[in-house]
N, C-alpha and C positions, 0 to 999 in steps of 0.2 A: 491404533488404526493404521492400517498400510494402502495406500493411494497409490494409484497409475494416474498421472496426468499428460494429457496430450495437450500441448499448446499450439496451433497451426494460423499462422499471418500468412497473407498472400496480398500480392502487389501486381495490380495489371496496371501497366503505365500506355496512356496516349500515343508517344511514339517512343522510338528504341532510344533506351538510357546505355551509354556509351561506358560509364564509369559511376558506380557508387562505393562511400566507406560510410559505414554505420557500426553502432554500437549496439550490441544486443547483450539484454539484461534479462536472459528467461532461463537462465540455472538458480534454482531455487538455494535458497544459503543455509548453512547451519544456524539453529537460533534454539533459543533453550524450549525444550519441547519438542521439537524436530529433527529430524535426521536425515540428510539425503544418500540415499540405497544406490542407485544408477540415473545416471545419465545421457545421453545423447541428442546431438544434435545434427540434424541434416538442411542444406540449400542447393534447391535446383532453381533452374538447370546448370546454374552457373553459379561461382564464390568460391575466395578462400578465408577459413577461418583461423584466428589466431588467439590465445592468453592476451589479454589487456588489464591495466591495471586501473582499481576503480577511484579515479578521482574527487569522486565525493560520495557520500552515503554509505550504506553495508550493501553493496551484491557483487555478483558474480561478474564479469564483464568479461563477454569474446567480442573480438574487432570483428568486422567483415568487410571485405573488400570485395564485387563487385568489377571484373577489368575485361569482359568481354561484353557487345551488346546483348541485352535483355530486353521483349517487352512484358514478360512476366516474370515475377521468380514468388519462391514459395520457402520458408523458414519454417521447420518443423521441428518442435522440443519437445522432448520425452522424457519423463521423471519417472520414479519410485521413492515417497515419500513413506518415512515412519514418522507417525505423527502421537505422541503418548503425551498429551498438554492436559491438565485438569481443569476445573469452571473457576477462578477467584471466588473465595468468600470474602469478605467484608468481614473482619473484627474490630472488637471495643480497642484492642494493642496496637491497631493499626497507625500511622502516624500522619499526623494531620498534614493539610493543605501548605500551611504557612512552614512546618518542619523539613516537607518535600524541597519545596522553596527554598529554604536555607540551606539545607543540605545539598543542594545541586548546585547553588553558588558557591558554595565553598569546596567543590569537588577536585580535586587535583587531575583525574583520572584523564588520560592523553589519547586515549583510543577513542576508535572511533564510534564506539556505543557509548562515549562519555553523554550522561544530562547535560554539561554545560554547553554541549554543541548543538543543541536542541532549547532551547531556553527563550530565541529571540527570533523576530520576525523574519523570513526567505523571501527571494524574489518575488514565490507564488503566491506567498500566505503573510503578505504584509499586515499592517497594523490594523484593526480597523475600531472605531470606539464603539461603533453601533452593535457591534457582533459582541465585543466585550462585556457591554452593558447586558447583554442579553442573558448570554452565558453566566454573569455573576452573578445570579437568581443560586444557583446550584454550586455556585466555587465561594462558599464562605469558608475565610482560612482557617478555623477553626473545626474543622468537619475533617471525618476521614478522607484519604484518598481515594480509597477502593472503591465507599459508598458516594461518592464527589460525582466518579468517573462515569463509575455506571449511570447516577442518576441523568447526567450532564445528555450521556448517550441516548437516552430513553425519552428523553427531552422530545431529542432532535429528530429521532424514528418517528415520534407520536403527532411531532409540529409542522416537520416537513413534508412533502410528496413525493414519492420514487416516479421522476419522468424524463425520460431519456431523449424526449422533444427538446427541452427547457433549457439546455447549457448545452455548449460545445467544451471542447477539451482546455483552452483556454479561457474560459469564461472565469473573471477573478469572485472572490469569495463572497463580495460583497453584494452581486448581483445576486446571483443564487439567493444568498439570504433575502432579498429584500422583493424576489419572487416564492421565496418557500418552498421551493421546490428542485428539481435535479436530480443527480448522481449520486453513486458511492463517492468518488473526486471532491462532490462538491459539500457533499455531507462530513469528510473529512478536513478538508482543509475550514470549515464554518468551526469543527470542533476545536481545532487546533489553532486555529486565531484566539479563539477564549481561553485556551489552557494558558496557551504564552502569555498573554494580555497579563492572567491573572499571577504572572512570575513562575509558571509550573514548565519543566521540561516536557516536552510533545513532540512524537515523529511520524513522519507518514508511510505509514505502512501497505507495499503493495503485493499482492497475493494471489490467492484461490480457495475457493470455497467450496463443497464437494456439490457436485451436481444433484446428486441421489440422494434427500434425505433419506434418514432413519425411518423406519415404521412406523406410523403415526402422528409422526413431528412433519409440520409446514416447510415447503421448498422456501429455502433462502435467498432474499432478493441478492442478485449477483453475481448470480452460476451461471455458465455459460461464457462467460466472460473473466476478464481479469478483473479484482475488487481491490478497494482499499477501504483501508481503515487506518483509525488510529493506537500508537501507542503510548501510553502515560508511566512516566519512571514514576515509581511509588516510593524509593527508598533505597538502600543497601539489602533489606531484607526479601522485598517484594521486587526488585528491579522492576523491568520494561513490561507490562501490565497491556494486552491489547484491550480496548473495547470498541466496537463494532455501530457507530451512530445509523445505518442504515437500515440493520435490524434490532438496535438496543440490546446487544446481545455482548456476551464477552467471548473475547476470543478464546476457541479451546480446542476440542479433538477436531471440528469441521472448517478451521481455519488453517491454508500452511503460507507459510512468511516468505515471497521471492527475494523482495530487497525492503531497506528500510534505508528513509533520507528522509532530509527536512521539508521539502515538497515533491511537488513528483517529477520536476523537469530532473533530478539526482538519478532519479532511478525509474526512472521510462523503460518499457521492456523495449521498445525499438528507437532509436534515434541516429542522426547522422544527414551525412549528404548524398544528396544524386544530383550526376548531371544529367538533361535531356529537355528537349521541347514541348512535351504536353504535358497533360496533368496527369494525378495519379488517383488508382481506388485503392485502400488498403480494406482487407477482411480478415476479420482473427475470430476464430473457433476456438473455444476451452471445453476442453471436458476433464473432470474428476472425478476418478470412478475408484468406491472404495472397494482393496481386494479382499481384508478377511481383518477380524478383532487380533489388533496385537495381543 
C-alpha cells in the first residue's frame, strides 16, 4: 500500500516569541515493512532547518531554529509512505514468553533497535506492581509470544475506554489505569509497563494510521491524529512485532512507524524551547490518505 501523509502543527502564541529551537521528529523512518518514498518539510513564516542527530530512540530528527519574531508559525510534513507489512500469525514454533526473556538478556546487539534497551522501566513508563499484576492474567511465561501479545492487546481495547477527556499528555500510566480509560499514549504505555514488569522487551511506538479505511472494515480509533502503539521483540526470528492495545489489532499494512523509543518523551514529533510572554495553542492535523495497492 502507498500512502500520502500530511502532518500539519500550528502554533499561535499570546505574544511575539522572539527566539525558539525545537526538535521535530515527523520524518517517518525506515522499519521492516516500510519504506520512505519522499519527503519534505516546510515552516512559515519563519525558521531554519537543519540534520540533527537523534539522541535517544529510532527517528528521524531536524533542529529548528526560530530567530526572528513570530506570533504564529506553522510546520508542515509531507510523506510518501510504501507500506507492504503482513498480519502476524501466532504458531505452535513460536517461542515462548520466558525464551524471549532470556534471549533479550543475553543479547549482545549495540544498536539501537537492540531488546536489551528496551527491557526496563523509562522516565514515562516507570514501574508499577498494579499494572503488572493486571497484565500477568495474559503474560504466563510459558505461552507464546505472538499469542501473549495480541491477547494482552485485546485485553486492553475491550477493558478500557477511548476518551480524549480523561488524560492529558503527561498524565503517568498509573492514573489512566486506575480510571480505565484515555488515549492511544495511555493505552500504550499501560501495555508496556506489563510487558517490561514481566522481563519482556517493549517499545513505544509512534505513528499514523490511515484515515480511510478499507470497504467495509471500521474506522480506526486514531486517524486524524498521531497514534501510538506498541512494539514486542518476539525473538531473532520474529523480531519487533507491533500490536495495537487501542484497537486490539496487530500492526500491518494500516500502520506506518515515525519513530520508535522507550516512552514518548524520546521521540515526540515536536519538542524544544521558546522564548516569549504569553502562552501558547498548538493544533496538529493528520491525514493519511492511501494512493493505490502496492
Amino acid at each position: 500500500m502507498i500512502y500520502d501523509i500530511r502532518h500539519v502543527t500550528t502554533f499561535d502564541y499570546g505574544a511575539s516569541v522572539k527566539f525558539a529551537r525545537c526538535n521535530l521528529r515527523l520524518q517517518p523512518i525506515d522499519w521492516p515493512g516500510q519504506r520512505l518514498e519522499t519527503y519534505a518539510l516546510s515552516v512559515h513564516p519563519a525558521g531554519r532547518t537543519s540534520p540533527a542527530r537523534a539522541e535517544a530512540g529510532l527517528a528521524n530528527v531536524t533542529r529548528l531554529v526560530v530567530d526572528s519574531p513570530v506570533r504564529h508559525l506553522t510546520i508542515e510534513s509531507v510523506s510518501r509512505m510504501i507500506v507492504d507489512r503482513l498480519v502476524p500469525v501466532p504458531g505452535d514454533d513460536d517461542p515462548t514468553l520466558a525464551e524471549v526473556a532470556a534471549l533479550a538478556r543475553a543479547s549482545t546487539d549495540l544498536s539501537a533497535a537492540s531488546p536489551a534497551n528496551y527491557l526496563y522501566p523509562s522516565p514515562l513508563i516507570p514501574l508499577d506492581h498494579a499494572i503488572a499484576d493486571w497484565c500477568a492474567a495474559d503474560l504466563d511465561p510459558a505461552r507464546g509470544a505472538l499469542e501473549a501479545g495480541i491477547a494482552l492487546a485485546r485485553r486492553i481495547q475491550t477493558e478500557f475506554e477511548f476518551d480524549a477527556t480523561a488524560t492529558f499528555v503527561d498524565t503517568p500510566p498509573h492514573e489512566a489505569f486506575l480510571k480505565r480509560r484515555g488515549v492511544c499514549q495511555d493505552f500504550a504505555q499501560i501495555m508496556i509497563t506489563g510487558l517490561r514488569a514481566a522481563g519482556l522487551p517493549a517499545a513505544y511506538a509512534s505513528g499514523y494510521i490511515r484515515t480511510i479505511p478499507p470497504p467495509g472494515q471500521p474506522r480506526l480509533v486514531g486517524a486524524d491524529a498521531t497514534h501510538a502503539w506498541v512494539l514486542l521483540w518476539c525473538g531473532p526470528r520474529h523480531g519487533w512485532v507491533g500490536v495495537d492495545p487501542t484497537n486490539g489489532i496487530w500492526m500491518a499494512s494500516d500502520h506506518i512507524v515515525m519513530a520508535v523509543g522507550r516512552d514518548y518523551a524520546e521521540i515526540a514529533p515536536v519538542d524544544g524551547v521558546v522564548l516569549g510572554s504569553g502562552a501558547q495553542d498548538m493544533q496538529v492535523s493528520v491525514d493519511v490518505a492511501p494512493v493505490e495497492d502496492s
